[in-house]
Each structure stands twice: as structure tokens, then as C-alpha cells.
FITOR-992499 format. One line per field, with one value per residue: residue number from 0; chain; x, y, z of N, C-alpha, C in turn. Coordinates in pm, 1 decimal, always signed. Layout:
i	c(NUM / ...)
ch	c(A / ...)
n_xx	c(X / ...)
n_yy	c(Y / ...)
n_zz	c(Z / ...)
ca_xx	c(X / ...)
ca_yy	c(Y / ...)
ca_zz	c(Z / ...)
c_xx	c(X / ...)
c_yy	c(Y / ...)
c_zz	c(Z / ...)
***
This chain:
i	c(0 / 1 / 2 / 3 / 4 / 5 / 6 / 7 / 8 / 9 / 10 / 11 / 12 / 13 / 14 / 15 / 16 / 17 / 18 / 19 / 20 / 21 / 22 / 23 / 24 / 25 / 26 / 27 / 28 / 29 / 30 / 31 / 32 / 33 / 34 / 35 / 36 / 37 / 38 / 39 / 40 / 41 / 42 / 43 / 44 / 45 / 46 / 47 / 48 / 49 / 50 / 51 / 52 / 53)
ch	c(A / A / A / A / A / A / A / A / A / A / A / A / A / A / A / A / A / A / A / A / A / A / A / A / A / A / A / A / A / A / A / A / A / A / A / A / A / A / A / A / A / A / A / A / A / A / A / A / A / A / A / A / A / A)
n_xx	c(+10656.2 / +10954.0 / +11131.8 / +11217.2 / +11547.6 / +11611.7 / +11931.8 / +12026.0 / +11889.7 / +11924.0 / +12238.7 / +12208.3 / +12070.7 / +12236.9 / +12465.0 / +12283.1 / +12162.8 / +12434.1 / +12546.0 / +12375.6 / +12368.9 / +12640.5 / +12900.2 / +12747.7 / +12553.5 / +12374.0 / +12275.3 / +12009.8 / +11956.6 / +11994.0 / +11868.4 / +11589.6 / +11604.8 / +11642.4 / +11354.6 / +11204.2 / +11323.7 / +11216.4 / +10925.1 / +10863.1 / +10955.6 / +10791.5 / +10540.8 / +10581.1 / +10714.0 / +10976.1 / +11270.0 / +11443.0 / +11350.2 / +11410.2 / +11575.0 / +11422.9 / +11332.6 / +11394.1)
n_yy	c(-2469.0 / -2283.9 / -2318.0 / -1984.4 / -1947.7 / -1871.1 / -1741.9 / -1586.2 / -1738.6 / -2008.0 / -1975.9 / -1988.1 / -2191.2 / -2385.8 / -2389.9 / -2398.5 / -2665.6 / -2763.3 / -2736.4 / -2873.6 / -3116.6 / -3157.9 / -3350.8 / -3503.9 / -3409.7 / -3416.8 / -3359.6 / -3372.4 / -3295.6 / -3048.2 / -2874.1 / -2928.8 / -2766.1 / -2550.7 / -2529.5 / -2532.8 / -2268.6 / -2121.9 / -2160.8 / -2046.3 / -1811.3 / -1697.6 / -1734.8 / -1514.6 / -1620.3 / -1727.3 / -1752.9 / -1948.0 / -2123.5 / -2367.9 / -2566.1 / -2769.5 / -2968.6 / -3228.7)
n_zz	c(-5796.2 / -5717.8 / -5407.6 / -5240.1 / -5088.1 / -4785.4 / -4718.4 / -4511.8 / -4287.5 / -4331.6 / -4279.6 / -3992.4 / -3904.7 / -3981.6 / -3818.2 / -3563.8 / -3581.9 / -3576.9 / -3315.0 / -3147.6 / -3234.9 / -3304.4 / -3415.5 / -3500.5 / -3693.0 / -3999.7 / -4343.4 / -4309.9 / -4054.9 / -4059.1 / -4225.9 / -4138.7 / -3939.1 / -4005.0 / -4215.2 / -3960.9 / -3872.0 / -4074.7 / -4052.4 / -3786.7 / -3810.5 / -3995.2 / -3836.8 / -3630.6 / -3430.6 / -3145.3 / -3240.3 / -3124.1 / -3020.6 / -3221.4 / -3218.5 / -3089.5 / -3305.4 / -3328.0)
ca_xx	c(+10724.6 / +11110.8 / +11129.7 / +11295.6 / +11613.3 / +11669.3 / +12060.3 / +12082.8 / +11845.6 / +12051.8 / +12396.9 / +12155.7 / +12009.4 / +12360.5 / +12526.4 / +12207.8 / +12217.2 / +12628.6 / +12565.3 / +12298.9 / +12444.8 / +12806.0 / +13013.4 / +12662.9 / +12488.4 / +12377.6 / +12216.9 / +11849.8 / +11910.7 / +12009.2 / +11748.0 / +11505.2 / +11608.8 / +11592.2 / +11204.7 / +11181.0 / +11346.5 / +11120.2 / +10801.4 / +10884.0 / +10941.8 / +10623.8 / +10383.5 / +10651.2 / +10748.8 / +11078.8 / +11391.2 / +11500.5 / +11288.1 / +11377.5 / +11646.6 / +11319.8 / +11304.9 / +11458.3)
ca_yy	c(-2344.7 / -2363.7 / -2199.4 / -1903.3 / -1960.2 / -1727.0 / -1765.6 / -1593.9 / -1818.1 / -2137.6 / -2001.1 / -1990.6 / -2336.2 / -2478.0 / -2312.0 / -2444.2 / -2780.8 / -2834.2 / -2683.7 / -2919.5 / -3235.2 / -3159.5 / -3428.1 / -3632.4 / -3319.7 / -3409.3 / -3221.9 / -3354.4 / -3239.1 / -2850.4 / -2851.3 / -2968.2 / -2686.0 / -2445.3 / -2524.2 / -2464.1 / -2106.2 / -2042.5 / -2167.5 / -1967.4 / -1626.1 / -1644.9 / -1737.5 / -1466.3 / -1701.3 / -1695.0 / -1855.5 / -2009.4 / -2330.0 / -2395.2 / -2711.2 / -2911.1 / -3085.2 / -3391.1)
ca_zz	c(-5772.1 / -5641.6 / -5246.0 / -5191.7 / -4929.4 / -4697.5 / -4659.9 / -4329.5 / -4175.9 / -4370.3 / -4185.4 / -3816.6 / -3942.4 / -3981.8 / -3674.1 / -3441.6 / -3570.2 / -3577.3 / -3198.6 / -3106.4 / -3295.6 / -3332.2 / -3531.6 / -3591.4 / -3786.1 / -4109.1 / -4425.9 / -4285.5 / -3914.3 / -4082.4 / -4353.4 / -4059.5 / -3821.1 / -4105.9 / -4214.2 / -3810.4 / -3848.1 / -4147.5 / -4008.3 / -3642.7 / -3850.4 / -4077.8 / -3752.6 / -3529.1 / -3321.0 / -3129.2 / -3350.3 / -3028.2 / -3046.0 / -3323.5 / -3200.9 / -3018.4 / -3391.5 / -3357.8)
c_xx	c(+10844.2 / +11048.4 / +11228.2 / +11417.1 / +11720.4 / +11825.1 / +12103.6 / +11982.3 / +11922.9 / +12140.2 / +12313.9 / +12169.0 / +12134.3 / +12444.4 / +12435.8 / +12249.5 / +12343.7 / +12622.0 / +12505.0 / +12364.2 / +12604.1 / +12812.0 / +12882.6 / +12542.3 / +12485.9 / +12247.4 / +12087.9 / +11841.2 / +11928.4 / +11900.5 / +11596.2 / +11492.9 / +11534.4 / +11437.4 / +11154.1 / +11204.1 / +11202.5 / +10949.5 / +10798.2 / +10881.2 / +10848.4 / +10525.1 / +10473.8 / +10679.7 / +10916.4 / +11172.8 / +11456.0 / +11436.4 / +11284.1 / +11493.6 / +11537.1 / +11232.0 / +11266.4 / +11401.7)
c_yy	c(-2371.4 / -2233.5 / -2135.1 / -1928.9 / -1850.0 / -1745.9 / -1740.4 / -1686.9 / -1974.2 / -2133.0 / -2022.4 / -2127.7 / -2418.1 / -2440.9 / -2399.9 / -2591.2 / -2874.8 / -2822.4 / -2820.6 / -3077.4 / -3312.0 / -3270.5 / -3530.6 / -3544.8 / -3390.9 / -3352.3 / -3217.1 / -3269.4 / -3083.6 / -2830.9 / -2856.3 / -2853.9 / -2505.8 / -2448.0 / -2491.4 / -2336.4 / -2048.7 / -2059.2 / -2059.4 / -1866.8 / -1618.3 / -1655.0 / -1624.1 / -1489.9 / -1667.4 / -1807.8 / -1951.6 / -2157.3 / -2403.4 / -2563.9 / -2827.5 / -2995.7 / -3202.6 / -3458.6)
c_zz	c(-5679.9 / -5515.6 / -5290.9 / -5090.8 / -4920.7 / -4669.9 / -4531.8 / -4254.3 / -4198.1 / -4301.6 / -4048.3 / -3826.4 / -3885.6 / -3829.4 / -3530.7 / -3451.6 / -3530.5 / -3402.3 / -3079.4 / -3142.7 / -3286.3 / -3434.8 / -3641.3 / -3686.3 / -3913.9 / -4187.5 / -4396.5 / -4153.0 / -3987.4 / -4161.4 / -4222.5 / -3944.4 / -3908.5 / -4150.0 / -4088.4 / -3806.3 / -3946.5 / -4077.0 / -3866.1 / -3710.3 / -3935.2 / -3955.7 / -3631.4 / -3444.2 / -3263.7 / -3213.2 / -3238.1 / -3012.5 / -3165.2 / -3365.6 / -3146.0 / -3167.2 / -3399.8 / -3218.1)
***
């Protein structure tokens, strides 16, 4: 079954990571922050920890 993606949590995703990373962001660190937003808003967690990934 394909996932659903949430686009507004994709633009947060990309925004946290580029923030957190800057110039050395790439498509695993955003994809990686993003499964962090989604997992934090299905258990209602806050979206704010969602850079202590990496």
C-alpha cells in the first residue's frame, strides 16, 4: 500500500531540516525529519522534537 504524504508536514520537514543542516541537508535528512513529524502527530506529540533525528 503507497503512504499518504501529508504536504504540509513535507514543507515543515524541509524547512526544519535546511534549518538544522543548512547547505549539508539532503533528501534522507528531510524524509527522516518528516517520518519524525508524522510519527509525533499520530502518538500527539509535540512537532518540535522532531530535529533530535540525526
Amino acid at each position: 500500500m503507497e503512504k499518504k504524504i501529508d504536504y504540509e508536514l513535507m514543507d515543515q520537514a524541509e524547512v526544519l531540516a535546511l534549518t538544522l543542516f543548512g547547505p549539508h541537508a539532503e533528501c534522507e535528512h528531510i524524509e527522516a525529519v518528516y517520518e519524525r513529524l508524522v510519527a509525533n502527530q499520530q502518538l500527539g506529540l509535540s512537532l518540535a522534537s522532531a530535529i533530535t533525528v540525526h
